[in-house]
N, CA, C and O atoms as a GROMACS GRO file, in nm:
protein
  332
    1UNK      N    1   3.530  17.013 -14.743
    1UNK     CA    2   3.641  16.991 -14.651
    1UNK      C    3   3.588  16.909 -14.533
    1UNK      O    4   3.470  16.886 -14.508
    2UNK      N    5   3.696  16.868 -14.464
    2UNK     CA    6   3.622  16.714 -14.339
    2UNK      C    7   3.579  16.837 -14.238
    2UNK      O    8   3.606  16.957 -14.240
    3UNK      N    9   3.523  16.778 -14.174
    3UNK     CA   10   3.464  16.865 -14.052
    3UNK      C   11   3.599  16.883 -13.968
    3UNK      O   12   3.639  17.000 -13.970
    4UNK      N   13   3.675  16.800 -13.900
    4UNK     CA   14   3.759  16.825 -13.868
    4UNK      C   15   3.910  16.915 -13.906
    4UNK      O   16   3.994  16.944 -13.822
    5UNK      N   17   3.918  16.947 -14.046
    5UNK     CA   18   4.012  16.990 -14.130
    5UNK      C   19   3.981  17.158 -14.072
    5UNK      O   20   4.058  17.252 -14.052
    6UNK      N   21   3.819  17.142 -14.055
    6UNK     CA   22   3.779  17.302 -14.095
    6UNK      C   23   3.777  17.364 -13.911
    6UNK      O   24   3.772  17.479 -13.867
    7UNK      N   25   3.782  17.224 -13.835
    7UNK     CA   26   3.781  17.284 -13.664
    7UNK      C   27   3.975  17.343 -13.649
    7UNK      O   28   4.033  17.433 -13.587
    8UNK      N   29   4.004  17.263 -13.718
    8UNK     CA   30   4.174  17.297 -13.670
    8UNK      C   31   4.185  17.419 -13.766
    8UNK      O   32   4.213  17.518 -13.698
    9UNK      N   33   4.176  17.443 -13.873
    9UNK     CA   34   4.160  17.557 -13.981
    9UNK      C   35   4.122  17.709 -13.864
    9UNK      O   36   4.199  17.801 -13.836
   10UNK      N   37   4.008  17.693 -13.828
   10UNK     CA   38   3.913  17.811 -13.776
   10UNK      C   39   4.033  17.819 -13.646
   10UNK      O   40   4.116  17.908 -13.624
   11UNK      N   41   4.010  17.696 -13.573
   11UNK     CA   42   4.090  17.756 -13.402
   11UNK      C   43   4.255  17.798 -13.457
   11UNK      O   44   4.299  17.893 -13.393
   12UNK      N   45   4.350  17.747 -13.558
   12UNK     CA   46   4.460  17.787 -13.534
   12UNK      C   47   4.482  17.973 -13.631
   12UNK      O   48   4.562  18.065 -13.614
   13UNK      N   49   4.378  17.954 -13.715
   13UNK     CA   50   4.391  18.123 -13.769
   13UNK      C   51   4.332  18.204 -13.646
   13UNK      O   52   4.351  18.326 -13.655
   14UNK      N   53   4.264  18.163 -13.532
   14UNK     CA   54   4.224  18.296 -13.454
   14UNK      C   55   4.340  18.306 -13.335
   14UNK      O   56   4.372  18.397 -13.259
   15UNK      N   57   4.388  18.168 -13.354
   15UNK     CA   58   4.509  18.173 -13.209
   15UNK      C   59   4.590  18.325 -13.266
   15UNK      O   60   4.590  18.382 -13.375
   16UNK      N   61   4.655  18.353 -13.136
   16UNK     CA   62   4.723  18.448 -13.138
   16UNK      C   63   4.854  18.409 -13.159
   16UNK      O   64   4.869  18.289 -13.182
   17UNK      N   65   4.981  18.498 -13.159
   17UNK     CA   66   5.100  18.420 -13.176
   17UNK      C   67   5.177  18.367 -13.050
   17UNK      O   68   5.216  18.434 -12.953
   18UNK      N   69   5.192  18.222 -13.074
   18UNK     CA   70   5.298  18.238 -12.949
   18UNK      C   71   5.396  18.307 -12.894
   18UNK      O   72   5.478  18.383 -12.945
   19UNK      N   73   5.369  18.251 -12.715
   19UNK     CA   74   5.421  18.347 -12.658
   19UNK      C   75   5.571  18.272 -12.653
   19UNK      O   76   5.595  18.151 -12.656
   20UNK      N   77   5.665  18.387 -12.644
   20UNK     CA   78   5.806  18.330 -12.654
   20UNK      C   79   5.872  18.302 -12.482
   20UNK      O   80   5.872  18.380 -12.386
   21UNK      N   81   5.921  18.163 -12.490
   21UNK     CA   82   5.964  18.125 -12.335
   21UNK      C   83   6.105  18.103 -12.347
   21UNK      O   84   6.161  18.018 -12.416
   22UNK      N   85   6.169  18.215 -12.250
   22UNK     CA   86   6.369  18.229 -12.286
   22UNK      C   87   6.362  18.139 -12.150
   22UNK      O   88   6.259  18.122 -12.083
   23UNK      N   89   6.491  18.084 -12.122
   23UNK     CA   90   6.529  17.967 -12.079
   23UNK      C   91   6.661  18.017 -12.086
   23UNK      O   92   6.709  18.026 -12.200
   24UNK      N   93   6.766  18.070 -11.939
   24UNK     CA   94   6.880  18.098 -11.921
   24UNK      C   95   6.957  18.036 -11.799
   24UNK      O   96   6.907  18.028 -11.687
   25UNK      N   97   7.054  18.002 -11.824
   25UNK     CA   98   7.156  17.967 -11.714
   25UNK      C   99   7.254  18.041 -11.708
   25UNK      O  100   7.322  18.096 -11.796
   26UNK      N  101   7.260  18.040 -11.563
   26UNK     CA  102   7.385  18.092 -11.479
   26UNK      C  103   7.420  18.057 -11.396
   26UNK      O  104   7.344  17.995 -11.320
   27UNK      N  105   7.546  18.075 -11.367
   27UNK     CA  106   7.644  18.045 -11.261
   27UNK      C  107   7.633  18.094 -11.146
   27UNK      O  108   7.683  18.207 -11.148
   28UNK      N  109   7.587  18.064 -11.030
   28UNK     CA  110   7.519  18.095 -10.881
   28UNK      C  111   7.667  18.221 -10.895
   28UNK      O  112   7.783  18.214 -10.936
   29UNK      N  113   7.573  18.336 -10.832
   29UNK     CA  114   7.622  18.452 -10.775
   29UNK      C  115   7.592  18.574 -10.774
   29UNK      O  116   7.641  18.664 -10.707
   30UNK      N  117   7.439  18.579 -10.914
   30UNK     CA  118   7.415  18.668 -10.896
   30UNK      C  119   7.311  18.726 -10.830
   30UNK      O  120   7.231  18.650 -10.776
   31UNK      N  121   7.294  18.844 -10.823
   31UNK     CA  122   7.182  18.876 -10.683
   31UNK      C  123   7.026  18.950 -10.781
   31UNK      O  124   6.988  18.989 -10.892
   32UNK      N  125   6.988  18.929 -10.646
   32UNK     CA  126   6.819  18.968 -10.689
   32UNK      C  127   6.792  19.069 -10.805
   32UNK      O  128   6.714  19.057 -10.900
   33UNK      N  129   6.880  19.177 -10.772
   33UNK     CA  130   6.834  19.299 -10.826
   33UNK      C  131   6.932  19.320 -11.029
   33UNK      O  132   6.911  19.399 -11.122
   34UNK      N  133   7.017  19.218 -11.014
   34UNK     CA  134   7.076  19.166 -11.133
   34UNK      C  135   7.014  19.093 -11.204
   34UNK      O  136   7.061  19.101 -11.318
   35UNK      N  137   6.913  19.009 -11.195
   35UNK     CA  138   6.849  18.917 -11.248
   35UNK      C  139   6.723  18.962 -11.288
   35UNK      O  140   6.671  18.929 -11.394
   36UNK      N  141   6.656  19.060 -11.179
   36UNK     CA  142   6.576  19.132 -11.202
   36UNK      C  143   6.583  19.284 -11.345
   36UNK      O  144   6.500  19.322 -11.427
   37UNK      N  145   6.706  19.323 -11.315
   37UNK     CA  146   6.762  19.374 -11.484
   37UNK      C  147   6.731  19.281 -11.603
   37UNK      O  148   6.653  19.299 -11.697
   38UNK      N  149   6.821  19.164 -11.572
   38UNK     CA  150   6.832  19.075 -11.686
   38UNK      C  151   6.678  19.035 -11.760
   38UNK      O  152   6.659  19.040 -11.881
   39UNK      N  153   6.580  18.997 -11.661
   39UNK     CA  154   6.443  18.979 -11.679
   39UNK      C  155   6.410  19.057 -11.783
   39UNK      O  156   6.372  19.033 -11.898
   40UNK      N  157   6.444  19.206 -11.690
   40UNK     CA  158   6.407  19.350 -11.827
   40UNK      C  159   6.440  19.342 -11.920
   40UNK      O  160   6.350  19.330 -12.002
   41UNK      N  161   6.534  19.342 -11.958
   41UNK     CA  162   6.630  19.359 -12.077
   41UNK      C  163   6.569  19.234 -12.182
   41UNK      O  164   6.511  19.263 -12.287
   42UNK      N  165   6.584  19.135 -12.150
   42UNK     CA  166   6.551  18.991 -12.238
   42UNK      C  167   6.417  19.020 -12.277
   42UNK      O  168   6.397  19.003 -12.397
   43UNK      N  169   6.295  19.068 -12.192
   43UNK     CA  170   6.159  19.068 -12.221
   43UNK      C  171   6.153  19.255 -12.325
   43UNK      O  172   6.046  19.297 -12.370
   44UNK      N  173   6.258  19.317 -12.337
   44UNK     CA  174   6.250  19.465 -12.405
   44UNK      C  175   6.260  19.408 -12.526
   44UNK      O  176   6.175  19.414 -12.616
   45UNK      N  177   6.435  19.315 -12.529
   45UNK     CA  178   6.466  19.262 -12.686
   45UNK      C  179   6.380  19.131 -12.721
   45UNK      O  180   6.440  19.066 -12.807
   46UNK      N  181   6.271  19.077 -12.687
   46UNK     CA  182   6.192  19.007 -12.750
   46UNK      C  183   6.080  19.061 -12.810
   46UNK      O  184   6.020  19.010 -12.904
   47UNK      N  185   6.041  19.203 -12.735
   47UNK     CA  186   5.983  19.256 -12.817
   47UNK      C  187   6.017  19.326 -12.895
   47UNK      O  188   5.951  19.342 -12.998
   48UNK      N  189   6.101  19.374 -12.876
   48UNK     CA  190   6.144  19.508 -13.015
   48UNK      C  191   6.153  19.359 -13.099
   48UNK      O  192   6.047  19.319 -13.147
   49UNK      N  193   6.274  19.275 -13.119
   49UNK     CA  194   6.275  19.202 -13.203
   49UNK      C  195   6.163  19.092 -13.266
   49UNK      O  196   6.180  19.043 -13.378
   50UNK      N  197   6.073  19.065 -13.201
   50UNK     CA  198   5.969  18.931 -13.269
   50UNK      C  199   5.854  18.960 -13.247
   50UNK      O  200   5.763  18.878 -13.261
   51UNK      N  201   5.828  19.109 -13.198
   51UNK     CA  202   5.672  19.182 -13.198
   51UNK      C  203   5.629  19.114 -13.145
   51UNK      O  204   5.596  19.010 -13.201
   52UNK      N  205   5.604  19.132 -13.003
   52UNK     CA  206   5.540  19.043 -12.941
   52UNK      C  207   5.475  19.150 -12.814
   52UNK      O  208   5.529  19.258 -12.792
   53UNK      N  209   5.378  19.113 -12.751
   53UNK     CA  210   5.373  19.221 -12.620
   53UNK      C  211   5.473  19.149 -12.495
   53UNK      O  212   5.525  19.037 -12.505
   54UNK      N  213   5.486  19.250 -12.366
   54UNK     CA  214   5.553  19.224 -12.281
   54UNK      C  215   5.489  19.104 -12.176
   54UNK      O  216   5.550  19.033 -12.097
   55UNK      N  217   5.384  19.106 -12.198
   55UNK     CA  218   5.302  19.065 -12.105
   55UNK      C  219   5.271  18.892 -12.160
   55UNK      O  220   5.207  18.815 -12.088
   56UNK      N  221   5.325  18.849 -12.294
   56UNK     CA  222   5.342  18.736 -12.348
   56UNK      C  223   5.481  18.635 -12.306
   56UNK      O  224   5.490  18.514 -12.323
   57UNK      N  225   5.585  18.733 -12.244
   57UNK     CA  226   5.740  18.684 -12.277
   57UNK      C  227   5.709  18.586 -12.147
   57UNK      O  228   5.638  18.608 -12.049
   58UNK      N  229   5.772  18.495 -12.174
   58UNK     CA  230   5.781  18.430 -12.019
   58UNK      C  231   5.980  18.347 -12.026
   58UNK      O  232   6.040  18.267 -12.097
   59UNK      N  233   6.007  18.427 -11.914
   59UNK     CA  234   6.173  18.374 -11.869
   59UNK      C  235   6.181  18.288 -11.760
   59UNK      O  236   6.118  18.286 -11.654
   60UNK      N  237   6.292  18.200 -11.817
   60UNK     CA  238   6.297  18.092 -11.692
   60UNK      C  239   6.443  18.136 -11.664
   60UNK      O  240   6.518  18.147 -11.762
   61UNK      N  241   6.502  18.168 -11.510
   61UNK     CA  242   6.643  18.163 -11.498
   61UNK      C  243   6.646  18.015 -11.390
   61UNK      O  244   6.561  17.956 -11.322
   62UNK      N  245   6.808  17.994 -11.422
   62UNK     CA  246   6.851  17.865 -11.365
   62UNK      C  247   6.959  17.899 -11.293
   62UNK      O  248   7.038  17.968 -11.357
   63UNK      N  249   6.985  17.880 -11.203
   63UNK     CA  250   7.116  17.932 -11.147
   63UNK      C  251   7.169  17.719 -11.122
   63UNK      O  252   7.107  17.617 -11.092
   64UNK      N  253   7.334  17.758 -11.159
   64UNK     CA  254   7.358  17.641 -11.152
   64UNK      C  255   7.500  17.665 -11.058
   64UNK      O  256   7.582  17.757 -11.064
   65UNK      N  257   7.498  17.549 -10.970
   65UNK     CA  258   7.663  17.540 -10.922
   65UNK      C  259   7.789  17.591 -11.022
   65UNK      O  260   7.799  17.588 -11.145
   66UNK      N  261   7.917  17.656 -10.878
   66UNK     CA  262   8.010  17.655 -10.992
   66UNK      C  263   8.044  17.494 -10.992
   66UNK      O  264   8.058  17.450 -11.106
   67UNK      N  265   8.059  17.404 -10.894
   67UNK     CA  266   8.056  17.271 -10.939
   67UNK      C  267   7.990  17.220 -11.026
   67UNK      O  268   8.056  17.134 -11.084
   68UNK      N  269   7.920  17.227 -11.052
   68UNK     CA  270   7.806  17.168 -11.133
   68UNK      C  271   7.800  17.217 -11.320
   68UNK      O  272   7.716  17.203 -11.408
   69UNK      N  273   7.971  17.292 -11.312
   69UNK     CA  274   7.927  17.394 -11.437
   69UNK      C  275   8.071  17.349 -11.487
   69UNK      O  276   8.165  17.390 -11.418
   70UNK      N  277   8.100  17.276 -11.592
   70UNK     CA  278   8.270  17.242 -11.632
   70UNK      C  279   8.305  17.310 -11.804
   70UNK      O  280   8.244  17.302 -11.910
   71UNK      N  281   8.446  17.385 -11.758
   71UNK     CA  282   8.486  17.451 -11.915
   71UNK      C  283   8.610  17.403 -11.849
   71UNK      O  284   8.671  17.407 -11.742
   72UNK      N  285   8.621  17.334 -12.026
   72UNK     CA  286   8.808  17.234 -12.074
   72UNK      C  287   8.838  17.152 -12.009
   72UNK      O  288   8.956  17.125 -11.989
   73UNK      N  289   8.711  17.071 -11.939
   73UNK     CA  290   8.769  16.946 -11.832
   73UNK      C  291   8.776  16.972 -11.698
   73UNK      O  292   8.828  16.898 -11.615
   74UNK      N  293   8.722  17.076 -11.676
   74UNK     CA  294   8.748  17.148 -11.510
   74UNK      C  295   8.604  17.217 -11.442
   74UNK      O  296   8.520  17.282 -11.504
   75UNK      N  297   8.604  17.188 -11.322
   75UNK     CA  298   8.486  17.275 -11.302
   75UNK      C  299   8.517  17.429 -11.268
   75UNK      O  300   8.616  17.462 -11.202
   76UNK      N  301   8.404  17.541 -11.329
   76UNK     CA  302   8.432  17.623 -11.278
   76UNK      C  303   8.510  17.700 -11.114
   76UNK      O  304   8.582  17.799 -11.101
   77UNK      N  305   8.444  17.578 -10.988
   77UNK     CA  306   8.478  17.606 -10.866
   77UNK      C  307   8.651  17.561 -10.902
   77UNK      O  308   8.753  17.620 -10.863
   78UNK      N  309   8.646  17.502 -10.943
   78UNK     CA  310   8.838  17.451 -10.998
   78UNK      C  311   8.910  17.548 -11.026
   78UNK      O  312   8.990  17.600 -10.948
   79UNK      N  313   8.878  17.595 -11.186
   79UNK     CA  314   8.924  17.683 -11.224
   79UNK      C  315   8.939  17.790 -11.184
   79UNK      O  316   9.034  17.864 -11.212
   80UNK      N  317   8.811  17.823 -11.083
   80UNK     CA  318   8.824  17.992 -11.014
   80UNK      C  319   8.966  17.965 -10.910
   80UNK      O  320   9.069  18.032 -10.910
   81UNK      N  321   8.937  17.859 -10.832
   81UNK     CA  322   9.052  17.848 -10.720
   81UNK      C  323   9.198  17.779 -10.759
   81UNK      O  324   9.269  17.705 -10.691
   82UNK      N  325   9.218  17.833 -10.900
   82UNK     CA  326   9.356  17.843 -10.936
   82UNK      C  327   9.400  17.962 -10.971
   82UNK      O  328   9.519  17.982 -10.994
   83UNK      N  329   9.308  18.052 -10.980
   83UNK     CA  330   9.380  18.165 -11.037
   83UNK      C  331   9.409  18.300 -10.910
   83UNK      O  332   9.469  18.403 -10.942
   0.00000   0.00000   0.00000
């Protein structure tokens, strides 16, 4: 086998498994101690579900404008201040 065949061979069977990176958006409003749940919860069901440890999960939250956020042609700040 090439020398090189057998360096990528050896380093990717000892790697461990990747770590899983969640990536969420939301709509500006919610507060510290909500997000701080959400954190929990997302990093519990990645592990129960894809065996992974806790200490692997890594979450990104996004908080986005309600301007900045459009459902059916409208922005959310729109839509809220019609109803």
């Amino acid at each position: 086998m090439e020398p090189w065949r057998t360096f990528f061979k050896n380093r990717f069977h000892r790697m461990e498994k990747p770590m899983p990176i969640v990536q969420i958006q939301l709509i500006e409003g919610r507060n510290d101690e909500q997000k701080e749940k959400l954190i929990q919860k997302v990093t519990e069901a990645c592990v129960e579900s894809i065996d992974c440890t806790p200490e692997s999960v890594r979450i990104l939250l996004s908080d986005i404008s309600e301007q900045h956020f459009g459902v059916a042609g409208e922005s959310v700040r729109t839509r809220r201040a019609h109803k």
